[in-house]
C-alpha positions in Angstrom: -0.8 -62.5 34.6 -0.8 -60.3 31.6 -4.2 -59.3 32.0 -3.7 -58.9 35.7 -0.7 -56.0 34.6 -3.3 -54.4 32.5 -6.1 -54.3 35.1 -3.5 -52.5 37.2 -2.4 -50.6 34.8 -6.1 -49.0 34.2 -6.1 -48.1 37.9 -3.6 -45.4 37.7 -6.9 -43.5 35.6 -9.0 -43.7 38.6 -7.1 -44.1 42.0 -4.5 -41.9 43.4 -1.0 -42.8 42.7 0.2 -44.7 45.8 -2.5 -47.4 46.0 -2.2 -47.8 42.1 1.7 -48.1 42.4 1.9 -50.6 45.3 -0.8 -52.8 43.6 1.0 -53.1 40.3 4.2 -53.9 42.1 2.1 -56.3 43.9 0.7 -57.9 40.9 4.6 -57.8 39.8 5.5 -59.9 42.8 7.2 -57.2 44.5 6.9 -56.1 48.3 9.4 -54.2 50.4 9.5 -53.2 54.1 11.8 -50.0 52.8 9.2 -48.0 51.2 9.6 -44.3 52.0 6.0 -42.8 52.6 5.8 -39.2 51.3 3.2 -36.6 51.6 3.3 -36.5 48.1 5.3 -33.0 47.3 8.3 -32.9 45.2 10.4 -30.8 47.6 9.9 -33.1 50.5 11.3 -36.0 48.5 14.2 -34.2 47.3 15.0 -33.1 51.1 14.5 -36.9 52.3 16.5 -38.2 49.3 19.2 -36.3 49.8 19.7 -35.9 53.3 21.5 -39.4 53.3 25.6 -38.5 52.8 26.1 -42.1 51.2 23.3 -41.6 49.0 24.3 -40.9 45.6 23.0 -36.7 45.2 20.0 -37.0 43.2 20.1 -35.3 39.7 16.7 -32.9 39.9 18.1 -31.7 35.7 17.8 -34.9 34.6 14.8 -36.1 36.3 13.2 -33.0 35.2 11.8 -32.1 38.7 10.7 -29.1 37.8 7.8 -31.1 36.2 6.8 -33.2 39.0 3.6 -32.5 40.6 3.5 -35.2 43.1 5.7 -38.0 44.8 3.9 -40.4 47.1 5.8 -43.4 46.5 9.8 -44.5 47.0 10.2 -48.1 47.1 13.5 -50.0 47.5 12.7 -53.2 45.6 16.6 -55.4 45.4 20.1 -53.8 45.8 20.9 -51.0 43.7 17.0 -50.9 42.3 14.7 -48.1 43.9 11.8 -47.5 42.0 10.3 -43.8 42.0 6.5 -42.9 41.6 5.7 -39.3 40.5 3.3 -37.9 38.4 4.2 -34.4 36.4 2.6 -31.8 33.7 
């Protein structure tokens, strides 16, 4: 298994950030039907995020947003545990 993490680990070098994501959580023994698919900009993430009113507003300060470069992956993985892909500067 540990050497299985670490192979997927090395794939975030050459493969874009979705495929590399899913397959770690994969290897991780985690799959979700809720997985929000993104086209990958910061802004469209934010306005999908926050457009649900019981959703808890999303701090863009003190995830550093401003940063970001892309967001291809939102996965809802148990209650209360969302896991966020992005890759920034």
């Amino acid at each position: 298994m540990k050497n299985n993490i670490k192979t997927q680990l090395e794939t975030f070098q050459t493969q874009p950030l979705r495929p590399a994501a899913l397959a770690l959580l994969n290897t991780l023994g985690y799959h979700s039907p809720k997985t929000l698919e993104l086209d990958g900009s910061p802004a469209t993430f934010l306005e999908r995020f926050n457009q649900n009113p019981e959703a808890t507003r999303f701090n863009e300060e003190k995830a550093q947003v401003g940063d970001w470069t892309e967001v291809p992956l939102f996965s809802h993985l148990i209650n209360h545990f969302k896991l966020l892909f992005y890759k920034f500067n």
